[in-house]
VOZA-317429 format. One record per residue (C-alpha): x, y, z; residue in one letter. Coordinates in steps of 0.2 Angstrom, whole numbers, padded with zeros to 4 digits, always signed. Layout:
BEGIN
XYZA
...
//
This chain:
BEGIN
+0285+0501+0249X
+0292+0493+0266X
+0304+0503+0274X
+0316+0492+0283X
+0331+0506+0288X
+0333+0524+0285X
+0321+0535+0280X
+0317+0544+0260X
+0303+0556+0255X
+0290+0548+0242X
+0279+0559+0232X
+0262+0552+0225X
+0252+0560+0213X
+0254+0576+0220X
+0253+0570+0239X
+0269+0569+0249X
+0274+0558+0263X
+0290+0554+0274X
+0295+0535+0274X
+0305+0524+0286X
+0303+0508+0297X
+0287+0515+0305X
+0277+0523+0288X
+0276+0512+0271X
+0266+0518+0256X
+0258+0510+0243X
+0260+0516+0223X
+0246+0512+0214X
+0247+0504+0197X
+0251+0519+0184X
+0253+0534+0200X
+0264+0545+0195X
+0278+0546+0208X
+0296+0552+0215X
+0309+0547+0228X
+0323+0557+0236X
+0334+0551+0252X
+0349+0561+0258X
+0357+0546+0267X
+0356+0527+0265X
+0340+0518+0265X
+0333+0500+0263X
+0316+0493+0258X
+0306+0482+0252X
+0298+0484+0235X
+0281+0471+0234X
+0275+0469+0217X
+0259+0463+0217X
+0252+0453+0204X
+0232+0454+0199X
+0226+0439+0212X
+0233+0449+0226X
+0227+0466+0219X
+0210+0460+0222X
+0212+0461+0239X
+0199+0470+0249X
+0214+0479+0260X
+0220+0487+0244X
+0206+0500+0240X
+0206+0506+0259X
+0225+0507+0257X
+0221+0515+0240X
+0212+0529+0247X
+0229+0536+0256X
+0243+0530+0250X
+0254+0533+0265X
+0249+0521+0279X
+0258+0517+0297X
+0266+0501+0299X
+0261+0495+0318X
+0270+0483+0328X
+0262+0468+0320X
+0265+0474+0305X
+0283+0477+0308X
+0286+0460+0312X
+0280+0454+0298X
+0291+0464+0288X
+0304+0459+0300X
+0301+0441+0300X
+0303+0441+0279X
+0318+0451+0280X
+0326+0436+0289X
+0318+0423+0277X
+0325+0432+0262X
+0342+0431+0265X
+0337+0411+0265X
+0331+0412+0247X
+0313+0413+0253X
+0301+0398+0246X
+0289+0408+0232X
+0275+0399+0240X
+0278+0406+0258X
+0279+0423+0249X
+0261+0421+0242X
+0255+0416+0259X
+0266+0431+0268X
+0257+0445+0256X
+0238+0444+0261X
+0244+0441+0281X
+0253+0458+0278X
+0238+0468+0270X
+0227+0462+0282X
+0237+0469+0295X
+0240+0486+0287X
+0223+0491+0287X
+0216+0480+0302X
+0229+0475+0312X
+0222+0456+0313X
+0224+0446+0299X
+0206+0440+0293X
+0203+0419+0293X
+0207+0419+0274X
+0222+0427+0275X
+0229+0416+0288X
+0224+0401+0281X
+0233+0405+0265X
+0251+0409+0275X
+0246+0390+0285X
+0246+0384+0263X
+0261+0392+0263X
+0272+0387+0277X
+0264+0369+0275X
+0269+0369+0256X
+0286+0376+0260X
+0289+0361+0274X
+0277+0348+0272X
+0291+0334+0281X
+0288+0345+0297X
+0276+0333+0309X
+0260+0343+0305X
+0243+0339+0313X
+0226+0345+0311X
+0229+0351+0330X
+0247+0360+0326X
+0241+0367+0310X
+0224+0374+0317X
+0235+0382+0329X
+0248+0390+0318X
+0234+0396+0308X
+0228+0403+0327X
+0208+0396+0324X
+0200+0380+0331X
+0201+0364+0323X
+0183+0365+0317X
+0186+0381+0311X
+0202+0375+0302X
+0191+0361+0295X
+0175+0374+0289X
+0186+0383+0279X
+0197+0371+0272X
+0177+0364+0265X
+0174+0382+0258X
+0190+0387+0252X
+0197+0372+0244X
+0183+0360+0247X
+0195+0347+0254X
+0200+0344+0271X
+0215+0347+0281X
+0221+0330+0283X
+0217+0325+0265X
+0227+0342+0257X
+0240+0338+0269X
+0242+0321+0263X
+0242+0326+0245X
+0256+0340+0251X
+0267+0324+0255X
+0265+0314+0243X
+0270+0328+0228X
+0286+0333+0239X
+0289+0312+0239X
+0287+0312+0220X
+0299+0326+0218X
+0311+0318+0228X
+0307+0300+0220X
+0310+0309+0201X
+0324+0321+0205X
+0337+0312+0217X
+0344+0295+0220X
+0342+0294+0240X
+0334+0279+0245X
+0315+0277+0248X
+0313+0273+0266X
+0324+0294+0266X
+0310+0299+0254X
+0297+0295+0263X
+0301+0301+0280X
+0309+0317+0273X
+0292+0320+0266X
+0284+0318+0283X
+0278+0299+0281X
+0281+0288+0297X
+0291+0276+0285X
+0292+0267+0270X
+0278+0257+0271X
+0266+0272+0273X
+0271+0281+0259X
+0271+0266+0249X
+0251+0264+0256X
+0249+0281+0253X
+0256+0282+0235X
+0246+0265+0231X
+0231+0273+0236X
+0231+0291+0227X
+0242+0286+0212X
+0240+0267+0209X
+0259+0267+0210X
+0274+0260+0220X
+0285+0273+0226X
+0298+0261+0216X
+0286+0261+0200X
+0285+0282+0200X
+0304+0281+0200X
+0305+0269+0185X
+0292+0277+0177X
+0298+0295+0181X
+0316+0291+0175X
+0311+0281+0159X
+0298+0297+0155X
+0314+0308+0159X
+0326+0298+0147X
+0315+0296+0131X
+0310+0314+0134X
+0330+0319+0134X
+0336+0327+0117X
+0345+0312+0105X
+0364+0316+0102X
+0366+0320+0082X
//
């Protein structure tokens, strides 16, 4: 629980606790627990699913429920507060939630954790004009560091997943909308037509025109008959 105004009184197993913009708690799966606020209060509620659960942050914030949220932290919170009220993008969610955990209990996000909110904001914006430099900097590590752990988490390398980012945002675009292809490709972060057409040749054996044609005929023999 992420207290972003106002403030409520938790109760944990027993084990009670003031919330509000400066103390969060965590309820563990199954804890018994209770809420009371005498005036109006906002958080955010984070359900965490079983990948993030595993987490090595948890069982430190496991052990007391009630933690403090320090300055870093509190942007964090603040920062998604703001994307939320833009339909935040699921993927930059799944980045966002081990950034936050890893500052809960340490203050610094650890290089895994940072690399998955880079997946994220890439995932969520792979038009933007990303390099290996930019990226290596958002992800606040060198460019060899960016490429070492790119090899050990996804055994690929930052330009190459980058690439593959583009091209499945083009293919989206390609299958689902009629703007034209020379659009698709530099809305996808391609410098024009040509390189996504190089790009797609080279990955998918395809045309950008042939995935549409394929993509729409797929589509219309898929499409329910009329009785």
């Amino acid at each position: 629980m992420l207290p972003l105004s106002g403030e409520l009184q938790l109760e944990i197993e027993g084990e009670r606790g003031r919330l509000d913009p400066l103390h969060g708690a965590l309820v563990a799966p199954g804890a018994w627990h209770s809420q009371y606020s005498a005036g109006l209060n906002r958080s955010f509620i984070v359900d965490l699913d079983a990948s993030a659960m595993a987490h090595d942050a948890l069982a430190q914030l496991s052990e007391k429920p009630f933690t403090a949220i320090g300055p870093a932290a509190r942007k964090l919170i603040d920062y998604m507060e703001i994307m939320t009220t833009r339909a935040a993008a699921p993927a930059l969610l799944r980045g966002w939630v081990p950034l936050l955990l890893d500052t809960l209990v340490l203050d610094a996000p650890q290089p895994q954790s940072r690399l998955a909110a880079l997946l994220a904001q890439v995932e969520a914006h792979p038009g933007h004009p990303w390099t290996t430099e930019s990226m290596a900097r958002c992800a606040r590590m060198s460019v060899s560091r960016l490429h070492a752990l790119f090899r050990a988490e996804l055994d690929i390398s930052p330009h190459a997943w980058l690439l593959r980012q583009r091209i499945g945002q083009a293919c989206r675009q390609l299958a689902g909308t009629n703007q034209a292809i020379a659009a698709v490709a530099l809305n996808a972060g391609f410098s024009d037509q040509s390189a996504l057409t190089r790009a797609m040749r080279a990955q998918l054996d395809m045309t950008p025109a042939a995935y549409r044609r394929h993509s729409r005929e797929t589509r219309a023999k898929d499409s329910p008959k009329p009785q």
